[in-house]
BAVO-638994 format. One record per residue (C-alpha): residue number from 1; residue in one letter; x, y, z. Coordinates in pm, whole numbers. Layout:
- NUM/A/X/Y/Z;
...
end
This chain:
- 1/X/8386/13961/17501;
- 2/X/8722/13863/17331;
- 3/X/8710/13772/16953;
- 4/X/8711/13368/17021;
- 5/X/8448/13357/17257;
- 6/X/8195/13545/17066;
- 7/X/8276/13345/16734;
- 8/X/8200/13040/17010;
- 9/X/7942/13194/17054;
- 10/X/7762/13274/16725;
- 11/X/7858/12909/16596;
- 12/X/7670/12801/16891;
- 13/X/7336/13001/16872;
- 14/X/7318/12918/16457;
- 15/X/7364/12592/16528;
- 16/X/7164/12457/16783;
- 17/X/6824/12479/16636;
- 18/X/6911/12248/16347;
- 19/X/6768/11917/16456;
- 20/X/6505/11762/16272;
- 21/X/6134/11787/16456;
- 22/X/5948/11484/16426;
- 23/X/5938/11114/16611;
- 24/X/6203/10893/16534;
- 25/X/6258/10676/16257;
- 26/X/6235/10390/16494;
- 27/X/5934/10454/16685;
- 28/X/5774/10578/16358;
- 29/X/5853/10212/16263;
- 30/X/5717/10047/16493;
- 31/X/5357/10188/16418;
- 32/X/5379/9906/16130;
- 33/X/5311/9899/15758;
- 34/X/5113/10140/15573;
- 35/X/4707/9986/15583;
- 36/X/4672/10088/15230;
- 37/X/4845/10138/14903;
- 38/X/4939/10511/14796;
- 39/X/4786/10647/14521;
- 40/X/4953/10627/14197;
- 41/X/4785/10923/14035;
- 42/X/5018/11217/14053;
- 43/X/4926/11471/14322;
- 44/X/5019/11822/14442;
- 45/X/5272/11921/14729;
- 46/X/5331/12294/14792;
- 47/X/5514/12467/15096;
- 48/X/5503/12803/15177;
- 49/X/5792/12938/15394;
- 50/X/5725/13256/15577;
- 51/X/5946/13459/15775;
- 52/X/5954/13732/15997;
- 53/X/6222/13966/15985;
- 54/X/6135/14260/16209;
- 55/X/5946/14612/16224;
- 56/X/5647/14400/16055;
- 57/X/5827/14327/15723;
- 58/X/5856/13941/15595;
- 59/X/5972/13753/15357;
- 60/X/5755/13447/15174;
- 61/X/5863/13178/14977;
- 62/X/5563/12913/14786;
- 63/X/5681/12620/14596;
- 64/X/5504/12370/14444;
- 65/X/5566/12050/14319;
- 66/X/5410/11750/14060;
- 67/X/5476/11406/14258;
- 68/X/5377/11046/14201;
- 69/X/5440/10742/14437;
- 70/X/5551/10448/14170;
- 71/X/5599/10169/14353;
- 72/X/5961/10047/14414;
- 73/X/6070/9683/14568;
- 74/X/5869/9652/14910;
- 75/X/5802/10014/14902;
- 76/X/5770/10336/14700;
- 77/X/5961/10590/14520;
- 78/X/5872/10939/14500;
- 79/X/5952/11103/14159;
- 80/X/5893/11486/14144;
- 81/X/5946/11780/13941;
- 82/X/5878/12169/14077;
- 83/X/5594/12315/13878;
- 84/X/5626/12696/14032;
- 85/X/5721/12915/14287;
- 86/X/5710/13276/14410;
- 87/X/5825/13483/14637;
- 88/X/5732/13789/14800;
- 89/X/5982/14023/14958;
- 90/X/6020/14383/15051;
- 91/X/6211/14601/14792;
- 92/X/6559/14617/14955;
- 93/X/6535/14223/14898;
- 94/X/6391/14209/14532;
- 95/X/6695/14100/14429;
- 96/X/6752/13834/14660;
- 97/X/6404/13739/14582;
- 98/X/6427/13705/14220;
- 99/X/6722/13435/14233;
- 100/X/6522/13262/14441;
- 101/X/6242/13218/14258;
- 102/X/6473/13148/13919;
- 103/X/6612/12855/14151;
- 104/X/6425/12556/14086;
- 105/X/6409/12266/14354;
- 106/X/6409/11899/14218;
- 107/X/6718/11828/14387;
- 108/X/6502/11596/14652;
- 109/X/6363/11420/14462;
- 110/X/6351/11094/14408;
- 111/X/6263/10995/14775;
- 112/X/6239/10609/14862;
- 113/X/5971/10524/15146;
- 114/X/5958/10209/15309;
- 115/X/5678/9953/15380;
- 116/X/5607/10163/15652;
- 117/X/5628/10536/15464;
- 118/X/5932/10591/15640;
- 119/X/6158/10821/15443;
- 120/X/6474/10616/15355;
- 121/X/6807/10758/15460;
- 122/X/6644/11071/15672;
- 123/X/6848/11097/15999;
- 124/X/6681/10990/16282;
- 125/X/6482/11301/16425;
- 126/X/6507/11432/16757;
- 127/X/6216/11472/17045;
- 128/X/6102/11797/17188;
- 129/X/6305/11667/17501;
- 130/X/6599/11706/17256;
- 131/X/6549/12036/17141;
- 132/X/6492/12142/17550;
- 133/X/6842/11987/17652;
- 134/X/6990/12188/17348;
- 135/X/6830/12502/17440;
- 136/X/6990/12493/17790;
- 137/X/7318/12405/17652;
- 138/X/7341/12676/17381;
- 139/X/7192/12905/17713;
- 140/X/7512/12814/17923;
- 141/X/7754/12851/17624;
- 142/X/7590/13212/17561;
- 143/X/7630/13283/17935;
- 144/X/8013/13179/17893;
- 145/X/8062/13434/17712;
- 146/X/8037/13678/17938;
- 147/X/7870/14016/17743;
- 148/X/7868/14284/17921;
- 149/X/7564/14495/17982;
- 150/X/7684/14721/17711;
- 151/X/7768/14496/17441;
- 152/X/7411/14489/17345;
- 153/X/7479/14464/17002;
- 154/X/7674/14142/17054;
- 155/X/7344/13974/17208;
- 156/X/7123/14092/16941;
- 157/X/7432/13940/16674;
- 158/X/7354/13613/16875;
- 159/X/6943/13645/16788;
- 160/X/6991/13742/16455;
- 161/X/7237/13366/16406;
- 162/X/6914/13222/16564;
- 163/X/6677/13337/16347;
- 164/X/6886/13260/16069;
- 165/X/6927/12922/16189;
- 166/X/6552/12868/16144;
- 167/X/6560/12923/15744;
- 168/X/6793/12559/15769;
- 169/X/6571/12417/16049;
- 170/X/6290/12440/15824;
- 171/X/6484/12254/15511;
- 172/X/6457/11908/15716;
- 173/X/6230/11646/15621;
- 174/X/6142/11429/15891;
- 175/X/6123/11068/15835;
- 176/X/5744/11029/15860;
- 177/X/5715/11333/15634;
- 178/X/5435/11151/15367;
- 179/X/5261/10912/15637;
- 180/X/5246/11155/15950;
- 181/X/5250/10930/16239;
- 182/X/5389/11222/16502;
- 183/X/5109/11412/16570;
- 184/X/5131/11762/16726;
- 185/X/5372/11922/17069;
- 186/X/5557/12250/17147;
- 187/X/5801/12316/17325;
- 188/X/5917/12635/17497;
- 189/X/6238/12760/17688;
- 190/X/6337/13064/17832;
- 191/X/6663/13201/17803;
- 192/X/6874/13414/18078;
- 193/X/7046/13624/17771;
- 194/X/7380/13796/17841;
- 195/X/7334/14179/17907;
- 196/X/7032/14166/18110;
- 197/X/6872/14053/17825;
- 198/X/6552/13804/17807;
- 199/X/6418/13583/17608;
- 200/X/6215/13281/17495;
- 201/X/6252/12996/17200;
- 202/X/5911/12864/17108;
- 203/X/5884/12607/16890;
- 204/X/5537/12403/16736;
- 205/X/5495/12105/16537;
- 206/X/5183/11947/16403;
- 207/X/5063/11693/16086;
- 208/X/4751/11530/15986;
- 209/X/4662/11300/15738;
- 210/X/4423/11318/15482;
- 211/X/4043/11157/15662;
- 212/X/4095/10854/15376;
- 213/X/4477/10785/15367;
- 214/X/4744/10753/15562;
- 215/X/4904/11022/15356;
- 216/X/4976/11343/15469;
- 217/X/4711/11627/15420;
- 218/X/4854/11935/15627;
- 219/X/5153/11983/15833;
- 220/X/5316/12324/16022;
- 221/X/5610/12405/16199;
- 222/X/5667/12725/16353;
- 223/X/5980/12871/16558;
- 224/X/5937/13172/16736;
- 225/X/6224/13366/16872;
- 226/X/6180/13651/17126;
- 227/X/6454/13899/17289;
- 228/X/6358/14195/17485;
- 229/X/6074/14323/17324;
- 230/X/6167/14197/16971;
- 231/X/5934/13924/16857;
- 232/X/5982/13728/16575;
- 233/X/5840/13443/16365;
- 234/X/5960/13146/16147;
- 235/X/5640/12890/15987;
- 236/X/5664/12644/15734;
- 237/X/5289/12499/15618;
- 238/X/5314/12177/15343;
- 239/X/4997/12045/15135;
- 240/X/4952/11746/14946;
- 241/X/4639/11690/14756;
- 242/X/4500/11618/14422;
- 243/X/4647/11749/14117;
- 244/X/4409/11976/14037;
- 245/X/4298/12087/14384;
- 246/X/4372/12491/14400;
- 247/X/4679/12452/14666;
end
């Protein structure tokens, strides 16, 4: 493979997992205004980010934030300030890991909602139809390329931009983020790797509200990449709850 194509290449496969994976802003819409008012009392969100990264190791990253819906015009805004996080890393990464968890994350906040609990400003999101018509375009654009059988290396290059993709991927909020209206679907696509190579993209998405409130109560999203026999996993699990409720 000559220099340009495989840079085509790698640009491609980090890339093309980067759409947001929820319902559209539109159709999200359309389900109508919220049916009751968000609490004003401030609550707890926390994420934990957990990946993969081969021969069992994995890296794990919890945050947790205050937040408080304050009503704002026809809708709300969402103030919030980070109240922890840790992170949990094998040794060669300690460093890595400690900047991390120095680096504080208030940066998103304030978020304005909607009447309907629509995020305001998100991007519209993309479908799981979307992220199948990508898949077979980043799978022709790899096959372009033209690896030979022995330029294994190369392939596995192309995985690891994947995988790396996934750490962005999970850094989207989707519109619908507080008031889930999307539900749950998967997708999964096979790809004809270079090489002789094979492999599979699977990738999950669920939410659910809280049994009282429109408001969100659990939500997951989970990529997982596999080459040959190399298996790997990408999840992201948010929580909002009360205040005090052990997160």
């Amino acid at each position: 493979m000559n220099g340009a194509a495989r840079r085509d290449a790698l640009r491609l496969a980090a890339g093309f997992l980067l759409a947001p994976l929820a319902i559209s802003a539109v159709a999200a819409r359309a389900a109508g205004a919220l049916s009751v008012a968000l609490p004003g009392d401030p609550m707890k969100l926390a994420r934990r980010l957990t990946r993969e990264l081969g021969d069992g190791a994995q890296i794990s990253l919890d945050r947790c934030w205050q937040v408080r819906f304050v009503p704002s015009g026809a809708g709300y805004r969402v103030e919030g300030r980070q109240l922890s996080a840790a992170v949990d890393a094998p040794p060669a990464l300690a460093g890595l890991a400690r900047i991390e968890q120095a680096r504080r994350d208030d940066a998103r906040f304030p978020m304005l909602l909607d009447t309907s609990g629509m995020i305001v400003g998100t991007a519209p999101a993309t479908s799981a139809d979307d992220v199948h018509a990508a898949l077979i375009e980043a799978e022709r654009m790899i096959g372009a390329a033209r690896i030979d059988p022995g330029q294994r290396n190369d392939v596995l290059r192309m995985v690891s931009a994947i995988e790396a993709s996934t750490i962005q991927l999970m850094g989207k909020t989707p519109p619908d983020f507080f008031v889930p209206r999307s539900g749950a679907w998967d997708e999964t696509k096979a790809l004809q790797l270079p090489g002789g190579l094979r492999g599979s993209v699977h990738v999950s998405f669920f939410a659910q509200a809280a049994g009282d409130s429109p408001l969100l109560h659990h939500s997951q999203r989970t990529i997982e990449t596999t080459i040959g026999d190399s298996h790997r996993r990408s999840l992201e699990q948010w929580e909002l709850g009360p205040i005090s409720s052990p997160i």
